[in-house]
C-alpha positions in Angstrom: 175.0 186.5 103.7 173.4 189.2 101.7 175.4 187.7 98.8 173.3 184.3 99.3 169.9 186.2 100.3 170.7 187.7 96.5 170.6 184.6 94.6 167.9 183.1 96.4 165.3 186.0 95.3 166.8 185.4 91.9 166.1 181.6 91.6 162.6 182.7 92.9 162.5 184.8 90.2 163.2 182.6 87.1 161.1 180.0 88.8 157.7 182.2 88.8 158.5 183.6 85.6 158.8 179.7 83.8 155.8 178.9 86.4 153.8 181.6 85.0 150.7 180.8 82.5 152.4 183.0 80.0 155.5 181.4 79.4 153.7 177.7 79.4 154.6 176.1 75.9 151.4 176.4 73.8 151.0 173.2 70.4 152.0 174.7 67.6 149.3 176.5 65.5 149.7 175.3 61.5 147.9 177.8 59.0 145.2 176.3 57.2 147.0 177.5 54.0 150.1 175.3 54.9 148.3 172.4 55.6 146.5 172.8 52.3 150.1 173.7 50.5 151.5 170.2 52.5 148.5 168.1 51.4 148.7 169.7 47.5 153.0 168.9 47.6 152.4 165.3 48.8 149.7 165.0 45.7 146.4 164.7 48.1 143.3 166.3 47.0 140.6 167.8 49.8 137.0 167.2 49.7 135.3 170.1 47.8 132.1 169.3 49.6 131.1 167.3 52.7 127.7 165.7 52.6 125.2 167.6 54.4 126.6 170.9 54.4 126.6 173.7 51.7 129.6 173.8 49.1 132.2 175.9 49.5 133.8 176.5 45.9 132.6 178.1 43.1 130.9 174.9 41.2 127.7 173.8 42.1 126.7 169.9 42.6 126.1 167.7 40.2 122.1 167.3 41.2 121.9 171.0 41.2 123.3 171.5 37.6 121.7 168.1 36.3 118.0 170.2 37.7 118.8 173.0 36.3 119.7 171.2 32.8 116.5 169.6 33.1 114.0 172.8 33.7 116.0 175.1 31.1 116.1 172.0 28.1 112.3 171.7 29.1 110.8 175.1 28.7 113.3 175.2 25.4 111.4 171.5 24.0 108.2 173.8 25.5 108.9 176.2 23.0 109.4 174.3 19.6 106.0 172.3 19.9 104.4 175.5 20.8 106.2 177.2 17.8 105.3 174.0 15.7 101.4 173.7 17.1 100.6 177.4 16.6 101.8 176.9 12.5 98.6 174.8 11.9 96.1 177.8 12.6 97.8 180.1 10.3 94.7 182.8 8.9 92.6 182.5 12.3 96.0 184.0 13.8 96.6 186.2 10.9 92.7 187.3 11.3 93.2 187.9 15.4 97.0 189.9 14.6 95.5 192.4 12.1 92.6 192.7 14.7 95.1 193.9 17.2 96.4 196.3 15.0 92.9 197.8 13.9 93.0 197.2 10.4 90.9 193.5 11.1 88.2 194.8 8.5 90.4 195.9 5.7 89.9 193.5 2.8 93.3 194.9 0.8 96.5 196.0 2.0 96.6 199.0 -0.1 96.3 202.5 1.4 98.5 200.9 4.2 102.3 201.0 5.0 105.1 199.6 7.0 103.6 196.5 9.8 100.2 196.6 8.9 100.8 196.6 5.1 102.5 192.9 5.6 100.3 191.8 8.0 97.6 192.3 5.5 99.0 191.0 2.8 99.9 187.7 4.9 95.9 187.5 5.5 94.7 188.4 2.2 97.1 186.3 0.3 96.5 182.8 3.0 92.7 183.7 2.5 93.2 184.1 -1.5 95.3 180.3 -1.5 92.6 178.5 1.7 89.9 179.2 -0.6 91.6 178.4 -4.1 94.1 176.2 -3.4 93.7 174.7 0.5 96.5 171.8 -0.6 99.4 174.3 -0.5 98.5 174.9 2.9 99.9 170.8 3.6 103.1 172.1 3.2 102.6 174.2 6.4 101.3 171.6 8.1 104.7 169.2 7.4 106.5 172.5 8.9 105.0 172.4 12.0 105.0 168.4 12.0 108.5 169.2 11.8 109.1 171.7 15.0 107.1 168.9 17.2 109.8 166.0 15.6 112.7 168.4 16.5 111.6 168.4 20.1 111.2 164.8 20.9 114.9 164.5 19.7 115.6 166.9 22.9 113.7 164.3 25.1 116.4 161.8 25.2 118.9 164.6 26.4 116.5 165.5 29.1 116.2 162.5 30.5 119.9 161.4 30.0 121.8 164.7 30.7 125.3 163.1 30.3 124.7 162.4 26.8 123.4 165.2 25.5 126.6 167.0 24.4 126.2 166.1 20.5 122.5 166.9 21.1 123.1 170.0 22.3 125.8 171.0 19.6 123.8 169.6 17.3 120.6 172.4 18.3 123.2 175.2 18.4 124.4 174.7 14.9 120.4 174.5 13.9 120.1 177.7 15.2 122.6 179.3 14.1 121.7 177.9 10.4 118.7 180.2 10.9 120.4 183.6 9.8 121.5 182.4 6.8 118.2 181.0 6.0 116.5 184.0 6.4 119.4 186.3 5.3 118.8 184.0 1.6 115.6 183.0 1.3 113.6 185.9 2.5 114.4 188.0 -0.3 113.9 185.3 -3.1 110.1 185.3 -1.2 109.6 188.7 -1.0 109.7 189.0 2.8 110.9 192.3 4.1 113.7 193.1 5.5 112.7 193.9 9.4 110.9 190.6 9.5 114.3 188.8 7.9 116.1 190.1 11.4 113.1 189.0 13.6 113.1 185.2 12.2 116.8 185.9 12.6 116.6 186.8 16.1 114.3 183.4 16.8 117.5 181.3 16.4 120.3 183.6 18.9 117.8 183.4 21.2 117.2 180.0 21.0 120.4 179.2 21.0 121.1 181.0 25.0 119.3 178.3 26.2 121.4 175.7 24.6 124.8 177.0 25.7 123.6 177.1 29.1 122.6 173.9 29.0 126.4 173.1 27.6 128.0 175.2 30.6 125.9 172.9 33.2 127.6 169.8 31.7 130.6 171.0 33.1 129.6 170.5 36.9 127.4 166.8 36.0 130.1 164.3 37.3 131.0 161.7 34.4 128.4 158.2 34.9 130.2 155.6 36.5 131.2 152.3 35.6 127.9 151.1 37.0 126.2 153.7 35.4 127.6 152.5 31.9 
C-alpha cells in the first residue's frame, strides 16, 4: 500500500512539474544576425532604408547627397563670378587696399617694404598704364570674362548632378594647373614670392569643394532607364 501511495505522489510530481509555466515549450528565438547570415547565404539583399523612417547605415540618401551637391557646387559657381566680376574694378580696389593699410596717400612705393611696397607698386603702376595706355587694361577685362564663362560650364552639373563627374574632374585638374602657373609665370613678371603661394593656395582651396562634390556622387543612385 505505501508502495502504491509512493508512485502516486511521484506521477503528481512529474505532472506539475511538465504543467508548470516554466517548463511550457517557448518558439524558438533566431538572432537577428543569423537571419541576416541566412538571408546573405541564399543571395538576398535587405532593405538599407524603409521609406519614412531614418537610415540606418553609414550612406546618406540620394536626395540628401544630390542637396548637398547642389548648395556646395553653388557657392563654388558663387565664387568664380565673384572672383571674375571683382577683376573689372582693378585701381578703385587697389586705391581702397592701400587705404586699409595706411599708405592710401603715398604717390611712390619707395621708402616702403614688404606688403605695402607691392601694394603700391600694383596702384602706381595700374594708375601709370589707365592713364597712358587704358587698352592694356582690355586684357583684364577678357580675364574676368573668362572666370564668369568658367562658371556657367558648372551650371549644367548643378542642375544634372549625375553627369557631372567629367565636369568635376575637369575643375580639379584646373585647379591644380594653378601651382604651376604661378610657380612659372610669377617670376618671369616679377611677382614676389609670398604672393606666388597665395594665388597658389586659390586653386587647393578651390579644389576641397570639388572633391566633395566627387564623394557625394557616390551615394546619388545611377538615373534609371526612364531617366535616360
Amino acid at each position: 500500500m505505501g508502495r502504491v501511495l509512493g508512485w502516486r505522489k511521484r506521477c503528481r510530481a512529474v505532472r506539475a512539474i511538465h504543467l508548470s509555466p516554466v517548463c511550457t515549450p517557448r518558439p524558438a528565438f533566431i538572432k537577428p544576425s543569423h537571419a541576416i547570415h541566412a538571408l546573405c547565404i541564399a543571395g538576398k539583399t535587405l532593405p538599407t532604408h524603409v521609406p519614412g523612417s531614418k537610415p540606418t547605415d553609414l550612406h546618406m540618401t540620394p536626395t540628401t547627397a544630390i542637396r548637398r551637391f547642389r548648395i556646395v557646387l553653388g557657392l563654388f559657381i558663387v565664387g568664380l563670378i565673384v572672383s571674375g566680376v571683382t577683376a573689372f574694378p582693378l585701381l578703385p580696389e587697389m586705391k581702397l587696399l592701400a587705404g586699409w593699410l595706411g599708405v592710401g596717400d603715398a604717390v611712390s612705393p619707395a621708402g616702403h617694404d614688404g606688403l605695402t611696397f607691392w601694394i603700391l607698386t600694383v596702384k602706381c603702376g595700374l594708375e601709370d598704364m589707365y592713364g597712358q595706355y587704358p587698352w592694356i587694361a582690355y586684357g583684364t577685362d577678357w580675364l574676368a570674362f573668362a572666370h564668369i564663362v568658367i562658371a556657367l560650364f558648372f551650371i549644367g552639373p548643378l542642375i544634372k548632378p549625375r553627369e557631372a563627374r567629367s565636369a568635376i574632374w575637369t575643375g580639379i585638374a584646373a585647379c591644380f594647373l594653378v601651382i604651376p602657373l604661378a610657380l612659372i609665370c610669377g617670376p618671369v613678371r616679377g611677382i614676389p614670392l609670398y604672393w606666388r603661394l597665395i594665388d597658389c593656395s586659390f586653386g587647393v582651396l578651390g579644389s576641397v569643394p570639388l572633391f566633395y562634390c566627387l564623394s557625394l556622387l557616390r551615394d546619388v543612385s545611377p538615373p534609371s532607364e526612364e531617366q535616360r
